[in-house]
Backbone as a printed PyTorch tensor [residue, N CA C, xyz], in Angstrom:
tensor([[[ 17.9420,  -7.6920, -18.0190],
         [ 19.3310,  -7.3060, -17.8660],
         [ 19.8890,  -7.8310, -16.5450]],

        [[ 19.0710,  -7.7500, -15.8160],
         [ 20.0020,  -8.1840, -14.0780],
         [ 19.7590, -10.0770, -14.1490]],

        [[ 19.2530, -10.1430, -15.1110],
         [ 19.0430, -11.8580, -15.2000],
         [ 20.6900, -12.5400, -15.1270]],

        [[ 21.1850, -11.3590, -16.3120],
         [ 22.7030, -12.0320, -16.4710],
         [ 23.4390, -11.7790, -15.5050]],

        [[ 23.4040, -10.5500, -14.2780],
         [ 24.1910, -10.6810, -13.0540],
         [ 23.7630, -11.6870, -12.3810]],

        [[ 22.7060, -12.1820, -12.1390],
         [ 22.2670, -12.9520, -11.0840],
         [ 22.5770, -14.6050, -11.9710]],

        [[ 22.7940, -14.6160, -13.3560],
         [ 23.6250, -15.9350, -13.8110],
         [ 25.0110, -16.0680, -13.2200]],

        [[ 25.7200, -14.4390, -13.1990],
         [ 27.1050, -14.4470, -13.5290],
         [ 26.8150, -14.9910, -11.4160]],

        [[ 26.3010, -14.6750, -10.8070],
         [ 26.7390, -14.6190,  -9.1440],
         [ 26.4540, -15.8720,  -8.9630]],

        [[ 25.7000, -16.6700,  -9.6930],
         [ 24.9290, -17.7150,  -9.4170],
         [ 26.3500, -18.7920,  -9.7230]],

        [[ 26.7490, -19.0540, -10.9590],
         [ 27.6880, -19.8190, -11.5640],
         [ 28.8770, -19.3670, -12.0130]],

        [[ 29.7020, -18.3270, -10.7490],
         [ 30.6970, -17.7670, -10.6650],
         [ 32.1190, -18.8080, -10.2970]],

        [[ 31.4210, -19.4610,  -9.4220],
         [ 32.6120, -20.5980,  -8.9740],
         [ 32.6290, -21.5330,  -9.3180]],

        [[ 31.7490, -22.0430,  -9.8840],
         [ 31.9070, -23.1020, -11.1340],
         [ 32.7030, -22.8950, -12.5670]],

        [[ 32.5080, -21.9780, -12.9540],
         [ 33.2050, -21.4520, -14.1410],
         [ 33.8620, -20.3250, -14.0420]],

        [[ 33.8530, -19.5360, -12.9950],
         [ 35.0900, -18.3750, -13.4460],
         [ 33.8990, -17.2690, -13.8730]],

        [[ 34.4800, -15.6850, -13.4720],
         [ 33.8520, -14.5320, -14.1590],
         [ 34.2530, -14.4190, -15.6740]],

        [[ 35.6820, -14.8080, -15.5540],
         [ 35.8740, -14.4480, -16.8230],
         [ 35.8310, -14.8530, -18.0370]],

        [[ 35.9540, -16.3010, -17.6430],
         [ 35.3290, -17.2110, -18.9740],
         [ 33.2170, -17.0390, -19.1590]],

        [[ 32.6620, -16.7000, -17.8210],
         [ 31.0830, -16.3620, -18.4670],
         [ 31.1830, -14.9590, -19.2650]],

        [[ 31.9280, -13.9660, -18.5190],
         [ 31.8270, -12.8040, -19.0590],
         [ 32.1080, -12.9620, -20.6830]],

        [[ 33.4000, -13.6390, -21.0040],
         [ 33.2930, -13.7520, -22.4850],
         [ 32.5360, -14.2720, -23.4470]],

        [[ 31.7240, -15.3930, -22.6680],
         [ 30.8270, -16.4230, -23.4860],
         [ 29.5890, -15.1850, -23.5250]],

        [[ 28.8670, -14.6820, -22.2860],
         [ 28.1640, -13.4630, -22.3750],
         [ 28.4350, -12.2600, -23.5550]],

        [[ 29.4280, -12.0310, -23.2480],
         [ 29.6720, -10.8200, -23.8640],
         [ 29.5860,  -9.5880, -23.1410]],

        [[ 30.0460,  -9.5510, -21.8950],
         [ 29.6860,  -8.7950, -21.0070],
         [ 30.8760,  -7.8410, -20.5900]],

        [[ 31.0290,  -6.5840, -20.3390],
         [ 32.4950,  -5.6460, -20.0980],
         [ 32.8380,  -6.2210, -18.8400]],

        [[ 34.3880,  -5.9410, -18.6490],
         [ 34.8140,  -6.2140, -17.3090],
         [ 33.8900,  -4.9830, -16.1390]],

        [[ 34.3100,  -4.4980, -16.1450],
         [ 33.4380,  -2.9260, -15.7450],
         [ 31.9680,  -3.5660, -15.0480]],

        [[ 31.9830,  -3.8710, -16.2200],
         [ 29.3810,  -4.0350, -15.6380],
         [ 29.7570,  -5.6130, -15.0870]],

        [[ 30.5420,  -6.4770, -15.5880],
         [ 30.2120,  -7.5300, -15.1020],
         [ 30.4410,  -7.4860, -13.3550]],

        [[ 31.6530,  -6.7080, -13.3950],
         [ 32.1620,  -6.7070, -11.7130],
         [ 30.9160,  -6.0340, -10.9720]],

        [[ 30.2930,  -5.1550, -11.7270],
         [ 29.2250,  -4.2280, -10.9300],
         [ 28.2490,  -4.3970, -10.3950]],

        [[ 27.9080,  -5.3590, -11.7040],
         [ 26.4490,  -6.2850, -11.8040],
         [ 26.2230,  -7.6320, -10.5250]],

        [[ 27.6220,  -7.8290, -10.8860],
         [ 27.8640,  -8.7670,  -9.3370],
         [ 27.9110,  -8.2290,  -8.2200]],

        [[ 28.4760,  -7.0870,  -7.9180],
         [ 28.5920,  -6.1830,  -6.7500],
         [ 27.0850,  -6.2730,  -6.2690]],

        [[ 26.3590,  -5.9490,  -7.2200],
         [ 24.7360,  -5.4070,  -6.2590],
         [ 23.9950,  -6.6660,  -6.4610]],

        [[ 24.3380,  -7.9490,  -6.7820],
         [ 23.5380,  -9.0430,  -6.3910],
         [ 22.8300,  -8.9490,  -5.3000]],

        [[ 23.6290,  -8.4030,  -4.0570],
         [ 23.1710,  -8.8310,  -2.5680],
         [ 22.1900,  -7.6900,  -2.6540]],

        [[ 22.4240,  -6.6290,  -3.4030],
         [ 21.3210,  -5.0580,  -2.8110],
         [ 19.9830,  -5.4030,  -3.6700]],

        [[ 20.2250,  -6.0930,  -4.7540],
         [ 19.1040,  -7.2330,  -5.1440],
         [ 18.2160,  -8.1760,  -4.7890]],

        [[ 18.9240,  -8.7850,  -4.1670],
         [ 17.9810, -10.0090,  -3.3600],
         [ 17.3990,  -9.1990,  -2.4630]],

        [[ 18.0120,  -8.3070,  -1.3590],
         [ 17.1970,  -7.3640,  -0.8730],
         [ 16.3480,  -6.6490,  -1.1260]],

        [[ 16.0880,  -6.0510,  -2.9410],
         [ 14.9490,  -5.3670,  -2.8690],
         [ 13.9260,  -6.6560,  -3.1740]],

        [[ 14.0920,  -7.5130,  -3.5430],
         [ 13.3770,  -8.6450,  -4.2720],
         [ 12.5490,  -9.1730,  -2.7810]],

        [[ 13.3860,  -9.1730,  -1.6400],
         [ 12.7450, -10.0620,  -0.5530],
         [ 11.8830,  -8.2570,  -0.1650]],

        [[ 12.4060,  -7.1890,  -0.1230],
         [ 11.4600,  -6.2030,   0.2350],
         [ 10.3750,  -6.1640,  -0.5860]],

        [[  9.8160,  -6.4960,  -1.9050],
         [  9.2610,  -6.5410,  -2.6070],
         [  8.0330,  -7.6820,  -2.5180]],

        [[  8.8490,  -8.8030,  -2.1590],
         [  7.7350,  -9.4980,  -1.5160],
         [  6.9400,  -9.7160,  -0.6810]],

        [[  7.9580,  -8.7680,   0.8960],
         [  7.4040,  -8.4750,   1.6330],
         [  6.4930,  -7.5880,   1.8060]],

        [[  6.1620,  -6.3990,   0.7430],
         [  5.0410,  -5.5410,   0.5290],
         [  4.1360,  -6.2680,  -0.6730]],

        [[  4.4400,  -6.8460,  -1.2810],
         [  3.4160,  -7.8820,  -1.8470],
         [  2.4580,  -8.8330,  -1.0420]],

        [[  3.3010,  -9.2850,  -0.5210],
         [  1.7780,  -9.7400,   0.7630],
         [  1.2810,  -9.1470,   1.3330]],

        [[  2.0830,  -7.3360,   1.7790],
         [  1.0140,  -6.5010,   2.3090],
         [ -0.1530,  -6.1900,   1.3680]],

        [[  0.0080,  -6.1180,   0.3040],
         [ -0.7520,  -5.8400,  -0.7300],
         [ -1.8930,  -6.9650,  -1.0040]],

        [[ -1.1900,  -7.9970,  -1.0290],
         [ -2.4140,  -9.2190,  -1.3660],
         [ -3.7690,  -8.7920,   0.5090]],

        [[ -3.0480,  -8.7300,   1.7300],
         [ -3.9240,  -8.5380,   2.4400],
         [ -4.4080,  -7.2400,   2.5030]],

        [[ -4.4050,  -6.5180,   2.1270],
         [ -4.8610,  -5.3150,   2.1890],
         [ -6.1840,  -5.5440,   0.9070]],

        [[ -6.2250,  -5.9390,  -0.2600],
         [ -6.9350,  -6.5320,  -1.3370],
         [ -7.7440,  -7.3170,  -1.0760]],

        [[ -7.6370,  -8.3370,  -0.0400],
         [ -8.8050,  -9.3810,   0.4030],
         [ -9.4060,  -8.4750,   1.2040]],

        [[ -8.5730,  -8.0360,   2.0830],
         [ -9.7980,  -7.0830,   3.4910],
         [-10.4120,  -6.6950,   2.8710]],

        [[-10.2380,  -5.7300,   1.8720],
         [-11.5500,  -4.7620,   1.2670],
         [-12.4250,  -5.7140,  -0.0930]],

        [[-11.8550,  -7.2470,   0.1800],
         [-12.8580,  -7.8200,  -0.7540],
         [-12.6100,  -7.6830,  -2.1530]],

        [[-11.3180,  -7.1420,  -2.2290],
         [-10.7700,  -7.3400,  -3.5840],
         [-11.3370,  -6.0740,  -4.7860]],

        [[-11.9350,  -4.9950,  -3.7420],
         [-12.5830,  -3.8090,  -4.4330],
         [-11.5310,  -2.6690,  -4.6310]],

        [[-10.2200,  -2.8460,  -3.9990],
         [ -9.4650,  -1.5030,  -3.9000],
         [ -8.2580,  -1.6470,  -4.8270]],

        [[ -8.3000,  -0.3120,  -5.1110],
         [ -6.9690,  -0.2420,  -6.3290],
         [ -5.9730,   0.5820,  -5.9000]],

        [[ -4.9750,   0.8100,  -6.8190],
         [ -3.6150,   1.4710,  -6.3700],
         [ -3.4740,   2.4640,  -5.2570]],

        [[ -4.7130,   3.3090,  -5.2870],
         [ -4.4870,   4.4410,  -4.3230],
         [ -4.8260,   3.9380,  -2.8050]],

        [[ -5.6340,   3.3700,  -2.9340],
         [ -6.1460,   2.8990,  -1.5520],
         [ -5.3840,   2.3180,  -0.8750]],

        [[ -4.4090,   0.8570,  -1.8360],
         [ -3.4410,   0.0210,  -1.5680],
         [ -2.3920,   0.6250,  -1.0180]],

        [[ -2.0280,   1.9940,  -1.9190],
         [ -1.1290,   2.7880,  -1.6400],
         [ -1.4060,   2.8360,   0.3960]],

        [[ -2.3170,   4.1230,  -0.3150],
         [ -2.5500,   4.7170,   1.4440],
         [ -2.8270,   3.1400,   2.4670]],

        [[ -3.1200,   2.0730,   2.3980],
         [ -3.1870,   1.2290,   3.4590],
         [ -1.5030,   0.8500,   3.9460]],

        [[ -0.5520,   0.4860,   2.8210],
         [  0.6580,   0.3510,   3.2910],
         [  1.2830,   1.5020,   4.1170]],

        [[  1.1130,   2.9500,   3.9910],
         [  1.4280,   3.6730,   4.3320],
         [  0.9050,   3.6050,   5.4270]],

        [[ -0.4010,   3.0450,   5.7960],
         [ -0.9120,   3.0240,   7.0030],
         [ -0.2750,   1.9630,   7.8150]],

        [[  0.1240,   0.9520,   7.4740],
         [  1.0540,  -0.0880,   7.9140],
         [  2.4140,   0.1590,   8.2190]],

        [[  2.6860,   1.4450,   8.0180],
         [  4.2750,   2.2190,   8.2020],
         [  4.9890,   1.6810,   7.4750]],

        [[  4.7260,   0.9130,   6.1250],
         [  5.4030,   0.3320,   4.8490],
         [  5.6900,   2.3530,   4.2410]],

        [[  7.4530,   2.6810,   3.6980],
         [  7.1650,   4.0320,   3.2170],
         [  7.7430,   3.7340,   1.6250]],

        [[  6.6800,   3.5730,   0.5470],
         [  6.3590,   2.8500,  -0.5010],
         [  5.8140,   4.2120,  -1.3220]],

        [[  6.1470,   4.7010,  -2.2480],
         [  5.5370,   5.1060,  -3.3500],
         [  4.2350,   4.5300,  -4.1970]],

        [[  3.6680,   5.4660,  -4.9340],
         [  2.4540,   4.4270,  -5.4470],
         [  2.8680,   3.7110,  -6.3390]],

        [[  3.8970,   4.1710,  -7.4290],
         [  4.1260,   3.7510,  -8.2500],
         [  4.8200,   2.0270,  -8.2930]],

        [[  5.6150,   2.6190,  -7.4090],
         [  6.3500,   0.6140,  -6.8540],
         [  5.0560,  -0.0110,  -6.2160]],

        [[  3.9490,   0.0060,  -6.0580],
         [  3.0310,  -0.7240,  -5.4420],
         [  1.7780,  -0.5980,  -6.5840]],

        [[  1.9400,   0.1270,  -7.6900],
         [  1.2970,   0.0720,  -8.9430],
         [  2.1670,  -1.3630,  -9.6720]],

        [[  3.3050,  -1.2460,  -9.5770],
         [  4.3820,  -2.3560, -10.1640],
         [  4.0720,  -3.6660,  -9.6870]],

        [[  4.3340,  -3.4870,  -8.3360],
         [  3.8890,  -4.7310,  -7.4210],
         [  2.2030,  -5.3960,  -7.6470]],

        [[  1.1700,  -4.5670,  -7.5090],
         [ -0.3230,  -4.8920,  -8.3150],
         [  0.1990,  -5.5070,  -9.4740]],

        [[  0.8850,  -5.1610, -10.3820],
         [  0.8570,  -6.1540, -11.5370],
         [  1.2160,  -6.9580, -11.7440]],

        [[  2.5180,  -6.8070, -10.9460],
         [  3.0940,  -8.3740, -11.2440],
         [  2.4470,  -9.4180, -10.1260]],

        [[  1.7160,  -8.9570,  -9.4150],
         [  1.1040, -10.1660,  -8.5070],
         [ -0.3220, -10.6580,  -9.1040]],

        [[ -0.4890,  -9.5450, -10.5200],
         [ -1.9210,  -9.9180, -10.9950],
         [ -3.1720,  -9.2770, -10.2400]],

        [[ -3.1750,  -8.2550,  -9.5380],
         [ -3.9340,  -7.7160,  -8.4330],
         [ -4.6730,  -6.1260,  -9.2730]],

        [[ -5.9550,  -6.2500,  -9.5800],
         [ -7.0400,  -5.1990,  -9.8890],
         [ -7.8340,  -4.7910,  -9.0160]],

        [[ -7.9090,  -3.7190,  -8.9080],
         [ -9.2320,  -3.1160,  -8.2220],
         [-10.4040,  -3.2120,  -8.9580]],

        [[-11.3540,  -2.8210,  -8.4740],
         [-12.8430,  -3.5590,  -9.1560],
         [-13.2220,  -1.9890,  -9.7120]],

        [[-13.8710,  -1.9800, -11.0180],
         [-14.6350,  -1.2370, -11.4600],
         [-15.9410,  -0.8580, -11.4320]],

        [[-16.2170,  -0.3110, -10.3940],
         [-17.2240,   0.0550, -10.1050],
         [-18.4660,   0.8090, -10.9080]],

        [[-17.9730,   1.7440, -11.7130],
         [-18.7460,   2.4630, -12.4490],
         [-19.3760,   1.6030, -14.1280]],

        [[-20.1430,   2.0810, -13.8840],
         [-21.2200,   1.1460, -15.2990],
         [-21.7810,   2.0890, -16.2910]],

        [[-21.4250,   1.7840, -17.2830],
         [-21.7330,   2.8130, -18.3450],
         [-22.5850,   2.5700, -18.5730]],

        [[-23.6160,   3.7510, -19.1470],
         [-24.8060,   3.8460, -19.3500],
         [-25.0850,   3.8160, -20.6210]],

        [[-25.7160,   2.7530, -21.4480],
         [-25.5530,   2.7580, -22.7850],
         [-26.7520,   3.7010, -23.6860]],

        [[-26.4430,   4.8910, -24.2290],
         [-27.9400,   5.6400, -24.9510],
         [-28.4410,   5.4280, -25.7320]],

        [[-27.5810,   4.6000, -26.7240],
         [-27.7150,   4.5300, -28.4440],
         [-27.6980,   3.2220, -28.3500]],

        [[-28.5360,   2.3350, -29.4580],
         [-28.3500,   1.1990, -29.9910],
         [-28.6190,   1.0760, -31.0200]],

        [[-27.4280,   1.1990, -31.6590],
         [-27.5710,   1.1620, -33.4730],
         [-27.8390,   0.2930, -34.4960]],

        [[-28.9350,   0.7160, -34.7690],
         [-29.8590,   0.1180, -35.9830],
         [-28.5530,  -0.2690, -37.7500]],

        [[-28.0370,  -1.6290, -37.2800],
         [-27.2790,  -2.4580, -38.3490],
         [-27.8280,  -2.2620, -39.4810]],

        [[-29.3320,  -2.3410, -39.9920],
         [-29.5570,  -2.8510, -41.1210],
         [-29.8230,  -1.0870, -41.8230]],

        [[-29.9800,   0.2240, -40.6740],
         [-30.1400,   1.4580, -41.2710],
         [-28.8690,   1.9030, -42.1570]],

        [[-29.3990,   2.4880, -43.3640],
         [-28.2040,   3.1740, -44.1580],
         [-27.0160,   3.9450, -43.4700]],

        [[-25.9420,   4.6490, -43.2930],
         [-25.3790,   5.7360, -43.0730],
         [-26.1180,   6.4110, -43.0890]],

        [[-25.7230,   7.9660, -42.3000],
         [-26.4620,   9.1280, -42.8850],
         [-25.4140,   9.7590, -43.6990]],

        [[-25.9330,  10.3880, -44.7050],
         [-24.8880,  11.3210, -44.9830],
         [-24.2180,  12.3960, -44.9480]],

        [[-22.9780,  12.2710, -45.2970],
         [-21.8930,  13.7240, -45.0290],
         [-22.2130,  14.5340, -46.1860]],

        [[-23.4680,  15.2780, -45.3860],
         [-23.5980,  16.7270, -46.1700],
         [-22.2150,  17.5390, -46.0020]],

        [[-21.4990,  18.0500, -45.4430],
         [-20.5460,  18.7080, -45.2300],
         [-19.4490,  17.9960, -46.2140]],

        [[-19.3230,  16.8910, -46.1670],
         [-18.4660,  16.5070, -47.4860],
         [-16.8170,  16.7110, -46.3960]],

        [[-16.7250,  16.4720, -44.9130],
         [-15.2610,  16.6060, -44.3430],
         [-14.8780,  18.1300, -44.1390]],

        [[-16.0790,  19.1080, -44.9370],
         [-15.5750,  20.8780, -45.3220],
         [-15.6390,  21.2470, -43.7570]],

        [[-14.7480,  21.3380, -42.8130],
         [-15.6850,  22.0520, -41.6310],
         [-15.0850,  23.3600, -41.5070]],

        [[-15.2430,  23.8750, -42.7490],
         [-14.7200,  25.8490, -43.0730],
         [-16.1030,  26.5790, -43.2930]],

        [[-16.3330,  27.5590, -43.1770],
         [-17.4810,  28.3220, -44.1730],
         [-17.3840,  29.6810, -43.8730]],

        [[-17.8860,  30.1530, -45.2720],
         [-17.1950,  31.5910, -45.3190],
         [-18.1710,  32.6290, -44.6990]],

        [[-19.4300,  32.3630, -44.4050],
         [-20.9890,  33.1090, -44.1410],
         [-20.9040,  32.7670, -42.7240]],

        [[-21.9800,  33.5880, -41.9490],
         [-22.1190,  32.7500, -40.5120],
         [-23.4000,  31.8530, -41.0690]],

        [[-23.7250,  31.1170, -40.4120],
         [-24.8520,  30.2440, -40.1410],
         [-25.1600,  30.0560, -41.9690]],

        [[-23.9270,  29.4700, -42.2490],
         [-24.0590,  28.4140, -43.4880],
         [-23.7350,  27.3870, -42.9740]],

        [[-23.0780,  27.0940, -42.2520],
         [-22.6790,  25.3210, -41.7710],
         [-22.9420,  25.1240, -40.2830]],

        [[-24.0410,  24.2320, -39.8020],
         [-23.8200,  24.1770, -38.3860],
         [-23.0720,  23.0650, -38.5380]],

        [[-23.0160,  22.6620, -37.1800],
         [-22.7400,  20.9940, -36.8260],
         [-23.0760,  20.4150, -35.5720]],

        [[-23.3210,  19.3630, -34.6250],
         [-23.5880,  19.4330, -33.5240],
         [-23.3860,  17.9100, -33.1280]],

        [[-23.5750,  18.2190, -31.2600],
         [-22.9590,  17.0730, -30.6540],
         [-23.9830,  16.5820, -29.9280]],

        [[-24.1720,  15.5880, -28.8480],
         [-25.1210,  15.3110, -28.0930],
         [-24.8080,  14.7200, -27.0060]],

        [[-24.7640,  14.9080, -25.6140],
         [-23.9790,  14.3650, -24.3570],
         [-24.8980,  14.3240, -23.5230]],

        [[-24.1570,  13.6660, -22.2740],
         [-25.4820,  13.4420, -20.9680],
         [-24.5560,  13.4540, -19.4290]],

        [[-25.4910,  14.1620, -18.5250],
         [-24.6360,  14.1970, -17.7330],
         [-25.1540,  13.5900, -16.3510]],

        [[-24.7960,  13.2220, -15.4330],
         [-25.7360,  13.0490, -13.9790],
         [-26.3370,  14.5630, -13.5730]],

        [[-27.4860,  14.9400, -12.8290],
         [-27.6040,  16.1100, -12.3860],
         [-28.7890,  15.7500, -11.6030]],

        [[-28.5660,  15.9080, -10.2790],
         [-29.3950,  16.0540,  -9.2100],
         [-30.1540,  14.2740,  -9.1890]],

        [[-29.5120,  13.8020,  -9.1250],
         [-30.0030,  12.4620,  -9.1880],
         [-30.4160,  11.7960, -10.5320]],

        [[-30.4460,  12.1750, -11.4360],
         [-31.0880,  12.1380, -12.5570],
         [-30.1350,  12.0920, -14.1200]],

        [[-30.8230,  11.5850, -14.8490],
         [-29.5670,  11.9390, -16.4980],
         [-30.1610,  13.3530, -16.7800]],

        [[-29.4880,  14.1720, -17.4530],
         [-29.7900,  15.4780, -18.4890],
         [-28.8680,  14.9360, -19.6970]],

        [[-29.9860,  15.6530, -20.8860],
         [-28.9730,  15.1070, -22.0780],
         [-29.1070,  16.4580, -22.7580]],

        [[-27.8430,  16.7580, -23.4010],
         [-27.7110,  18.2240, -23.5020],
         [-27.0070,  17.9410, -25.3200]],

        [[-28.1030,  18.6440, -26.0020],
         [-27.6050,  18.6980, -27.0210],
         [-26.7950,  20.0280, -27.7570]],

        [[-26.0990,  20.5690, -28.3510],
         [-24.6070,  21.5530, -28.7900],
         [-25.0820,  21.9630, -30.0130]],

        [[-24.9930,  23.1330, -30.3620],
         [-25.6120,  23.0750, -32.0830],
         [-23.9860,  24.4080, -32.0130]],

        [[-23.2990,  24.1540, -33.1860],
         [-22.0850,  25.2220, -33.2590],
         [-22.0850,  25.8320, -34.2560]],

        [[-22.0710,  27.2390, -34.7510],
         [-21.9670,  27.6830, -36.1080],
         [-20.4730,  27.8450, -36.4660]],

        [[-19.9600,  27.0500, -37.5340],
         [-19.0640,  26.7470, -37.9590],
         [-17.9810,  27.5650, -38.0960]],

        [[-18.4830,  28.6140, -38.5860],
         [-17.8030,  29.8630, -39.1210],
         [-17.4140,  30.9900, -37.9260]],

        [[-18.3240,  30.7760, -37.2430],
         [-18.0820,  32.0810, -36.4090],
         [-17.6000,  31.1840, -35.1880]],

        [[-17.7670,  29.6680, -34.8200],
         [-17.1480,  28.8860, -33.4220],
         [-18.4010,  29.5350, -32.3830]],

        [[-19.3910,  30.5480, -32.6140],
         [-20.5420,  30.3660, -31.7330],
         [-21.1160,  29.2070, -31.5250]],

        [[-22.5010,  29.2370, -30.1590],
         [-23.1020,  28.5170, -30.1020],
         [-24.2980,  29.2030, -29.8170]],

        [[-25.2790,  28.7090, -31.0640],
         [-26.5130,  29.3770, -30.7610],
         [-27.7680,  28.6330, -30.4510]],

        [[-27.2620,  27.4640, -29.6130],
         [-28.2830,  26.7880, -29.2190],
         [-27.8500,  25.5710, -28.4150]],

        [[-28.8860,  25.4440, -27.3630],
         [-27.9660,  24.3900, -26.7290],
         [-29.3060,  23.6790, -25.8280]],

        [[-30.6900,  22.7620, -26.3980],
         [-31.5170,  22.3940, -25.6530],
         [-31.0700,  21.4110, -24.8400]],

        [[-31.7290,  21.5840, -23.9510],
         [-31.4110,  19.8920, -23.1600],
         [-33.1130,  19.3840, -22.6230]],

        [[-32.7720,  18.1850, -22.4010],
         [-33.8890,  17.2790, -21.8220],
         [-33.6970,  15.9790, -20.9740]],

        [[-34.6490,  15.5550, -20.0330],
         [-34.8160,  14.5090, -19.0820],
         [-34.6410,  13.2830, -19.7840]],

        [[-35.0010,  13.2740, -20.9950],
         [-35.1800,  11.9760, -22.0890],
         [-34.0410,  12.2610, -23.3550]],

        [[-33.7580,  11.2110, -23.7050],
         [-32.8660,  10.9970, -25.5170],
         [-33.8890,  10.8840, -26.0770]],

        [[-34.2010,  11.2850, -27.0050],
         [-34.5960,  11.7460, -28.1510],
         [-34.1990,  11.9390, -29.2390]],

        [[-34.4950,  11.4930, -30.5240],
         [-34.2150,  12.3230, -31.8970],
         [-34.7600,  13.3390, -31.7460]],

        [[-36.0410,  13.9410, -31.3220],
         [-36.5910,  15.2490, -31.4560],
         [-35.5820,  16.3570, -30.0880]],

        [[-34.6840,  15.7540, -29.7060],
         [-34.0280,  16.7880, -28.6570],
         [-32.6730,  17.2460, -29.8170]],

        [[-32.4100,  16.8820, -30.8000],
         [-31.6850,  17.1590, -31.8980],
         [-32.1260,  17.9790, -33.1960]],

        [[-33.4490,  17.5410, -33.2430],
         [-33.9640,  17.9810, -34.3890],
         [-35.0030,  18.7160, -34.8050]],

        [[-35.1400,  18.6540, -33.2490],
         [-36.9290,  20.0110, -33.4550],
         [-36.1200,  21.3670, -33.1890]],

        [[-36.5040,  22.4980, -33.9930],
         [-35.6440,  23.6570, -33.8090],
         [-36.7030,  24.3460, -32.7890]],

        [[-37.8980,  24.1810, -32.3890],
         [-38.9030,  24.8430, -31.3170],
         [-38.3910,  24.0170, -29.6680]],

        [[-37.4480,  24.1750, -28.6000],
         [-37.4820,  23.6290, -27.6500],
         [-37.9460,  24.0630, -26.4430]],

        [[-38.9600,  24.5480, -26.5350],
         [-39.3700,  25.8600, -25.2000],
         [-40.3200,  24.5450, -24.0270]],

        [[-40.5510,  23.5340, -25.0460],
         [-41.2970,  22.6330, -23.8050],
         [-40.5230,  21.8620, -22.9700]],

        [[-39.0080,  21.9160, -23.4010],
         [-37.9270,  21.1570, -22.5460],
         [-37.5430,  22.0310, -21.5790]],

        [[-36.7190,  21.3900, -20.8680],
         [-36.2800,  22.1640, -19.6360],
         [-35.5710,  23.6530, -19.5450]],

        [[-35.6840,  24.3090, -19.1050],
         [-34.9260,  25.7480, -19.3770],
         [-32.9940,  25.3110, -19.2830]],

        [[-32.7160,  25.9660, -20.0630],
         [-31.4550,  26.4000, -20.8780],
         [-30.7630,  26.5410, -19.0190]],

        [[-30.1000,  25.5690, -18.8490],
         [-28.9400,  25.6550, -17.4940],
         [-27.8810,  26.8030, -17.5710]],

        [[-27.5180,  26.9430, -18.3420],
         [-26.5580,  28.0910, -18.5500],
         [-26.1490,  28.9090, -19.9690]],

        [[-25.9560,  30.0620, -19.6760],
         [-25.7810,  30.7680, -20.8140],
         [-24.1400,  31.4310, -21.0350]],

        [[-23.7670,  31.5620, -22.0820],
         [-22.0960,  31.2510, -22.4470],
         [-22.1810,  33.0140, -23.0030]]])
């Protein structure tokens, strides 16, 4: 949208406002307006660049590891008084990422040529009895230096949970053995 003010300011005295405005299609009203803030334009555009290079150096110093917040707080440290969000804007349009540091830990590697299992439940996740339908989940967390993998067993009907082993290792048997007294004691109770 400000493309066409900055046409209309650009090739104003060559052709007249009012013959672009008509070829545009532009109101008398916005066209006069749009021209009015050309100049408060170029100003944010040259302020914009000028915190863009704060940004590009602030990005090399730290080696190209820091992202919006950091970027943020360094301009601020530079007495640049910048929101994150206009310097989230500015990162993008200069093409500028922070590095992702964190690495997912992959648990599962799924066997292509194994069948599905199947949906015993059939999508039903209602039941009218308690402990006619379980269902369950399996997660992992950091703890004390270490993975824990904590498996969820839920009774359907009632939204209890009457079981919840965890262990140092993934396992199918941390899912499927209903005896878990040789795994680690139960972290918390609900």
């Amino acid at each position: 949208m400000t493309g066409r003010w900055d046409f209309v300011s650009v090739h104003r005295a060559g052709f007249g406002v009012q013959r672009i405005r008509r070829v545009l299609g532009l109101s008398r009203p916005g066209c006069y307006r749009g021209v009015a803030g050309a100049p408060a334009r170029g100003e944010r555009r040259a302020a914009d660049d000028t915190l863009a290079a704060g940004i590009r150096e602030i990005h090399t110093g730290h080696r190209g590891t820091c992202g919006v917040r950091r970027i943020h707080a360094g301009l601020r440290g530079f007495g640049h008084t910048v929101s994150r969000k206009r310097g989230e804007r500015l990162m993008r349009r200069e093409g500028i990422e922070g590095r992702h540091l964190r690495r997912r830990k992959r648990t599962t590697v799924p066997d292509r040529l194994a069948p599905p299992a199947p949906d015993l439940v059939r999508r039903d996740f209602t039941a009218a009895a308690l402990d006619g339908k379980w269902c369950g989940d399996i997660t992992y967390a950091q703890a004390g230096g270490t993975w824990l993998y904590l498996a969820c067993v839920l009774d359907i009907c009632s939204r209890r949970v009457p079981g919840w082993p965890t262990a140092t290792r993934m396992r199918t048997g941390l899912v499927t053995d209903p005896d878990h007294s040789a795994e680690l004691p139960v972290l918390m109770a609900w």
